[in-house]
N, C-alpha and C positions, 0 to 999 in steps of 0.2 A: 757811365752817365746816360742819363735818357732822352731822347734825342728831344727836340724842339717840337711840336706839337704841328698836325697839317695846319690848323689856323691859323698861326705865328706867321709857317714857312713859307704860306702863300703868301702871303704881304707883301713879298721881294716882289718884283716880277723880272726875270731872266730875260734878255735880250732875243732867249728862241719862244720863252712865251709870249713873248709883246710879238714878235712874227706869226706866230701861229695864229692868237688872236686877231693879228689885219688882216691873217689870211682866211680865217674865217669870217669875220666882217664883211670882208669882201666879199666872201661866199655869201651870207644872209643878207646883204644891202644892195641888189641890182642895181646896176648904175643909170641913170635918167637922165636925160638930157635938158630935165628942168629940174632946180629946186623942187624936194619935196616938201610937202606942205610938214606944218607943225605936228598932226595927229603921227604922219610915217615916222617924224625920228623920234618921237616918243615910244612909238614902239618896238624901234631899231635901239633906241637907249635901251629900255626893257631888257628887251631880248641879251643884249650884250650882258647887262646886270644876273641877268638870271643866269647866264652860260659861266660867269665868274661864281659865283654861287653855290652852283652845281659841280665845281672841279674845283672847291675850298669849301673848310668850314666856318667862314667869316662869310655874311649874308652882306651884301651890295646895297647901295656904293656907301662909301665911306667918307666920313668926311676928315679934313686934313684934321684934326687934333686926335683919332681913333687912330689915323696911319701911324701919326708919329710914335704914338703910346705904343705899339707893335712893332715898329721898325726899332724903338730904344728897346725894349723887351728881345726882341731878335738879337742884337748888337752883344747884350748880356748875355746871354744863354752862347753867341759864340766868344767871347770875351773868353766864359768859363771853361768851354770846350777845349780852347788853346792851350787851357794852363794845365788842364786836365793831359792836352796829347803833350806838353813838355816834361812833366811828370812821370809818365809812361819811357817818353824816351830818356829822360836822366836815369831812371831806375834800369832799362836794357842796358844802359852804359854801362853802371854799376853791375851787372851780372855777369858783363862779357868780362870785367876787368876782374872778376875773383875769382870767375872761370882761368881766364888765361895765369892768373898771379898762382892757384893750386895746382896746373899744367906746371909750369914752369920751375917749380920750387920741389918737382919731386924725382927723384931716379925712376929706373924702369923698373929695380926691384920693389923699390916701395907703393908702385900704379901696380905692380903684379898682387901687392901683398894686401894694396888697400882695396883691390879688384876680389881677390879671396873673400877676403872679409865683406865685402859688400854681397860674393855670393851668399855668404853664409848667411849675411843679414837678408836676402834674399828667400832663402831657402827655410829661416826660421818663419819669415812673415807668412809663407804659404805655406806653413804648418798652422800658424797661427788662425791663418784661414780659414784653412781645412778645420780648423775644430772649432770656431766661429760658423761657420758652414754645419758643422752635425749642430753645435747648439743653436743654430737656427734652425732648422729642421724640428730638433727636437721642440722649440717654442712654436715652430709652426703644429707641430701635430698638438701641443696643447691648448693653441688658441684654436683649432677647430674644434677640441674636446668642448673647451669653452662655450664656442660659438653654437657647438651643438646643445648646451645647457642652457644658454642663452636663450634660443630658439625657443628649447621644452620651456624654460621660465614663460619666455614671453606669452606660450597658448597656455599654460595655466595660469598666467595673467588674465591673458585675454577671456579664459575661460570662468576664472573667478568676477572680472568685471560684468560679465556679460550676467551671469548666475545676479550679480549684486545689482544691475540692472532691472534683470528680472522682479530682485526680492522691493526693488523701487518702487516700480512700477505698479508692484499685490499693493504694497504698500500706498501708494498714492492712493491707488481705486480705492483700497479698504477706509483710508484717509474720507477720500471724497464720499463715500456712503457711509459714513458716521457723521460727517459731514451734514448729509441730507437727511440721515436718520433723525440729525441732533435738531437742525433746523425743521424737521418733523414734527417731534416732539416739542419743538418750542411753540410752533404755532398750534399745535394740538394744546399743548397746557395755556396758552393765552387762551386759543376757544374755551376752554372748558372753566379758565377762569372767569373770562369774560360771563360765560353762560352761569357759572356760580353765582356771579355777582351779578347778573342780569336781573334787574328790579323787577322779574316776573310778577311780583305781588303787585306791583302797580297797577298792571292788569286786571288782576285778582281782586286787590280792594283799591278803587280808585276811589279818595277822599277830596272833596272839594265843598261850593258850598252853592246855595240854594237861593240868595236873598238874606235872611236871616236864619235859614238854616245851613246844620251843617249836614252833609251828603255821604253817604259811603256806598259805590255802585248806583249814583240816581236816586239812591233809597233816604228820603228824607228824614232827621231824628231830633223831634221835637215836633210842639203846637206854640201856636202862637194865635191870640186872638183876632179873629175876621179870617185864616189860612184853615179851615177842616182841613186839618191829613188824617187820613183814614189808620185809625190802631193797628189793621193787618200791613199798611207800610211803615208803622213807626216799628213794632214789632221785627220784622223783617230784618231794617237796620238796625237793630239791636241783634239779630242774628249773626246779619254780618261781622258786627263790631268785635263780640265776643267771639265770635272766629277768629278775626283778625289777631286780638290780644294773644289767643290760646296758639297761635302759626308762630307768632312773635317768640314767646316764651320758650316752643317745641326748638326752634330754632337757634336762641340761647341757651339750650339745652338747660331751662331755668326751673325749677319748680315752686308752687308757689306753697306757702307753710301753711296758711289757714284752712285754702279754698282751694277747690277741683273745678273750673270750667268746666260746661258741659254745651259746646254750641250743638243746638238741635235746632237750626232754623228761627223761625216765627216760634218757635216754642223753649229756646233754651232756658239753661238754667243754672246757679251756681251753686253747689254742695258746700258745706261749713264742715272742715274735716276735723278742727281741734274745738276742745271743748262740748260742750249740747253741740250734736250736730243734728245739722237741719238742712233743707231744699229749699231752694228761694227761687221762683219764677221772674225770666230777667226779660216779660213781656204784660203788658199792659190789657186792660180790656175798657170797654166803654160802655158793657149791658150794664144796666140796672138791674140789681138783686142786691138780697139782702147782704150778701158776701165780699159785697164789692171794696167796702172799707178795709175790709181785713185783706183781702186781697191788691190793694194798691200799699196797704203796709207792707206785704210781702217783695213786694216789685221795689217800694224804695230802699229794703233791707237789700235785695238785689243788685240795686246800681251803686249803693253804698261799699257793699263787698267787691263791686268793679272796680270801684275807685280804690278801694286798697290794694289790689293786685295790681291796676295800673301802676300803685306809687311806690309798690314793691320793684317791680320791673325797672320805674324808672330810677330810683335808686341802685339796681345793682347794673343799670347802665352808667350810670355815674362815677360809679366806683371803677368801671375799664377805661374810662376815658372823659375826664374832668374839661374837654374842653365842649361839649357836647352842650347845650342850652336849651331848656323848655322853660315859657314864657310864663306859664301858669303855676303857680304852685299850693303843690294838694296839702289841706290839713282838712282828715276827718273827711265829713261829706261835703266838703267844699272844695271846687276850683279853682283857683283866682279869688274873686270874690263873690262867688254864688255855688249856690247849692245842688246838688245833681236831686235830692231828692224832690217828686213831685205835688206831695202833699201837703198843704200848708204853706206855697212856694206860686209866684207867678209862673203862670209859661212862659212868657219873655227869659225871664230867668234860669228856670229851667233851659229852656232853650238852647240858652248862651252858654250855661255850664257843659252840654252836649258838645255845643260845635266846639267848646275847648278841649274836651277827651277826645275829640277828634283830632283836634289837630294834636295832641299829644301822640296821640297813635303814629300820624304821620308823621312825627320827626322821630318815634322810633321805626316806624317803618326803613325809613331811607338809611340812619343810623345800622341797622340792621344789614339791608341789603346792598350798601355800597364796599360793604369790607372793612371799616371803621374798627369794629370788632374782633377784627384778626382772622 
């Protein structure tokens, strides 16, 4: 059984400890010939607590319901002690008395004979031994065999983790730079989308308006009466425009069935591929000669064949993506409800037919350049 624990045992206090303790007290509290004040036995109290403390593992002072819980706790643990050492000696009792009753109940022949026999049982057991002894031996020299495989196991463990470490580690780097490759490429392919999609034409053809005209590049496209704009700017933007159409189309990879664009500046022009083909000048003049009629027929033959190419275009935008809306709608030489052609026609009207092929242009423009299209 296991003995009572020091914190339990000190709890007693012995008659030579309670001595020792005065006599130490004695030792730590010089004696005075006047009461000492409050602060000294305070720290003579201390002192005493802390010396109890220090030679017990129960921390000082205690108060009486913590002693008694320990002193009944002691009481038990010897309670059980006793019954334990009654135990012991009932059962020595028992030993002596089977000893002495096997003494007693036998001859000398038969102590000689059961003496024999004990050698023998003797003499088999340290045989028994002995060969308990070589096959320990022999289990000893196998578990070193063992221990020696054990060993090689454990550095070709070690050796194999270290290699798979290795093959980690390629592995992460190689990870982490496809990693940065991937994230490379990603921002590389947004720039280049981005840059795809970059409404450079904006730039290129910026379409806005004027008052009552409508603008493409600053370049005015139309008259209106009391505004002189001079022919080589209307011309111009009529350069511009047909450009613009023919970028649009290049870009739809569209072609158009009738007609061939030709932007040549201040001077283009649109070719009539099916049927009578013919040249059509897709700029204006304003000299006086005889030619001039026949020649402003040419120019509205011109913006007529624009206008079907525009409505070709806009149409096979339609046809990719139905939710797409232009305001005006073309039949023939009309947009909305005016006429592109200039003869026979006010310029106000004219006019306004213009700035609406412009702004058609601009919603396939943006159509175009936002990705819409695919």
């Amino acid at each position: 059984m296991v003995s009572p624990t020091r914190s339990k045992r000190s709890s007693v206090t012995s008659p030579r400890a309670t001595s020792s303790l005065n006599v130490e007290r004695q030792a730590t509290e010089p004696e005075h010939p006047n009461p000492a004040p409050l602060t000294h036995h305070l720290r003579s109290t201390l002192r005493l607590f802390n010396l109890l403390s220090s030679r017990t593992d129960i921390d000082h002072p205690l108060c009486d319901e913590c002693t008694q819980i320990i002193l009944a706790s002691l009481q038990r643990q010897l309670d059980e002690t006793k019954k334990e050492r009654d135990g012991y000696i009932a059962f020595e009792k028992e030993v002596r008395k089977e000893r002495d009753r096997d003494v007693q109940g036998l001859s000398k022949e038969e102590m000689e004979k059961k003496i024999d026999k004990l050698g023998d049982e003797e003499r088999a057991a340290v045989e028994q031994l002995k060969a308990a002894e070589r096959d320990k031996e022999k289990l000893e020299e196998e578990l070193r065999a063992l221990e020696a495989e054990e060993m090689a196991l454990e550095e070709e463990e070690a050796e194999f983790w270290r290699a798979h470490n290795e093959h980690l580690l390629a592995a992460d780097q190689q990870a982490a730079q496809l990693a940065g490759l991937r994230a490379a490429y990603a921002a590389d392919s947004a720039t280049l989308e981005r840059l795809e999609r970059a409404n450079v034409y904006n730039d290129a053809f910026c379409i806005g308006h004027d008052g009552v005209f409508g603008t493409i590049n600053g370049l005015r496209l139309g008259r209106v009466p009391g505004v002189p704009v001079e022919w080589a700017e209307i011309n111009a933007a009529w350069g511009q425009t047909i450009l613009l159409l023919y970028t649009i189309a290049r870009k739809l990879d569209y072609t158009f069935e009738n007609y061939r664009l030709i932007p040549m500046g201040t001077f283009s022009r649109i070719d009539k591929t099916a049927g009578d083909k013919a040249t059509y000048e897709l700029y204006g003049s304003g000299d006086l000669h005889l030619g001039r009629l026949l020649h402003n027929r040419r120019f509205d033959i011109a913006m007529v064949a624009f206008l079907d190419c525009l409505k070709h275009l806009i149409d096979h935008v339609k046809s990719q993506d139905q939710t797409v809306e232009f305001p005006h709608q073309i039949v023939k030489d009309r947009i909305g409800d005016v006429s592109v052609k200039m003869q026979f026609n006010q310029e106000d009207h004219w006019t306004r037919a213009l700035r609406h092929v412009l702004l058609a242009l601009k919603i396939l423009l943006k159509w175009t350049t936002n990705g819409s299209n695919g």
